[in-house]
C-alpha positions as CSV (number, residue, x, y, z in Angstrom):
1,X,33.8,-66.3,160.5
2,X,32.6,-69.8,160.1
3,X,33.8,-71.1,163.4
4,X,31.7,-67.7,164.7
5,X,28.4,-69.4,163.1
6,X,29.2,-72.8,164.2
7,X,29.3,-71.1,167.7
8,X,26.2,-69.3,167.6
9,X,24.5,-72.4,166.0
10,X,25.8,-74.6,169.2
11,X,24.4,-71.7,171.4
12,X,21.4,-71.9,170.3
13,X,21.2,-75.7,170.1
14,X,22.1,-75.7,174.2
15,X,19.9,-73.0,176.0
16,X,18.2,-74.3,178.8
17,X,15.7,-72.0,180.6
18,X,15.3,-72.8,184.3
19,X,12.4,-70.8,186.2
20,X,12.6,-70.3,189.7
21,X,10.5,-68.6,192.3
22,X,10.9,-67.6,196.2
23,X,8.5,-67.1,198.7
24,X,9.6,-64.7,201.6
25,X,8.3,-65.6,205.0
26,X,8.8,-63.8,208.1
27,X,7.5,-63.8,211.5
28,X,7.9,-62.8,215.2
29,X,9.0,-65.6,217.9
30,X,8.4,-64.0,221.5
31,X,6.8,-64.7,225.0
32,X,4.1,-62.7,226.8
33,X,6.9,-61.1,228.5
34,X,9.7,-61.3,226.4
35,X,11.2,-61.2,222.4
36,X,13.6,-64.8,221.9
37,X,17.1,-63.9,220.6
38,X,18.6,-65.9,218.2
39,X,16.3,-69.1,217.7
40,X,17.3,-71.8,215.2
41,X,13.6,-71.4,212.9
42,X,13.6,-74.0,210.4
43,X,11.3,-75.3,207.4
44,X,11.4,-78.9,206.3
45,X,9.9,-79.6,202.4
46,X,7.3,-82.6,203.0
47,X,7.7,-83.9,199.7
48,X,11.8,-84.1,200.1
49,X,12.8,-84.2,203.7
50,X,16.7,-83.6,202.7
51,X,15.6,-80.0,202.0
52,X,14.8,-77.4,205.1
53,X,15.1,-73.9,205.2
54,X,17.1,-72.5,207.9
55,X,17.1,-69.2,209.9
56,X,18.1,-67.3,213.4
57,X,15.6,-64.6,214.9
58,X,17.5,-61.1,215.4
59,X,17.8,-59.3,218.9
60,X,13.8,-58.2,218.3
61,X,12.8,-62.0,217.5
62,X,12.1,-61.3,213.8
63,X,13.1,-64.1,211.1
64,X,13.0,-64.2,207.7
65,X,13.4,-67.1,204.9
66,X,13.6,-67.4,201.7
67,X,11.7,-70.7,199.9
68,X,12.6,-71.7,196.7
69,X,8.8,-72.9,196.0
70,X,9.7,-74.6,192.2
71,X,12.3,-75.0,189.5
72,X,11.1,-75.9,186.3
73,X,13.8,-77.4,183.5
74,X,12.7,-76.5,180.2
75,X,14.0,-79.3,177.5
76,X,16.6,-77.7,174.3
77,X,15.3,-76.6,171.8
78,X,16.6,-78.2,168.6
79,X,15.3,-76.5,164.9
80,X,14.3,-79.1,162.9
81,X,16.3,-77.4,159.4
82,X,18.5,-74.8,159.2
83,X,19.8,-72.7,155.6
84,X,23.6,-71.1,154.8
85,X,22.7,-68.3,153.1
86,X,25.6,-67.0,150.3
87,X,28.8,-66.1,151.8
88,X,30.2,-62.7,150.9
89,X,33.2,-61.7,149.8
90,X,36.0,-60.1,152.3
91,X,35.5,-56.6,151.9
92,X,39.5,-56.4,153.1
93,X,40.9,-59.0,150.6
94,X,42.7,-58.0,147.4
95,X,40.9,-59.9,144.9
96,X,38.3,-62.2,145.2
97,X,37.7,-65.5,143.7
């Protein structure tokens, strides 16, 4: 049991909450006369050029992508006190002390 509360007490110690969201953007990549098939459509983030965001158009032209627009880190939580309340005694023990 106490190894149970020492788990629970580390779990709540090490949460980290991390928020993401996605931005869906689709479009249409033809010619007066015709759809393009399978062009390479990508997105390059300004602020980190390492990133881009790639995708093919379909046999209509269509694309779609998905951009991860943020990701926020949240720091742990720590409590600043913590109590043990009385232990109980084992309901399945013969005697107790």
């Amino acid at each position: 049991m106490k190894t149970g509360k020492i788990f629970y007490l580390a779990l709540i110690l090490f949460i980290t909450t991390i928020n993401s969201q996605t931005i869906n953007v689709s479009g249409n990549i033809s010619t007066p006369d015709s759809v393009v098939k399978n062009a390479l459509i990508t997105f390059i983030d300004d602020s980190d050029t390492s990133k881009s965001y790639t995708s093919l158009t379909d046999s209509n032209g269509n694309y779609n992508i998905g951009l991860v627009t943020s990701i926020g880190e949240y720091e742990t939580e720590i409590p600043e006190d913590f109590q043990l309340g009385q232990n109980y005694p084992n309901p399945f023990a013969n005697e107790t002390v």
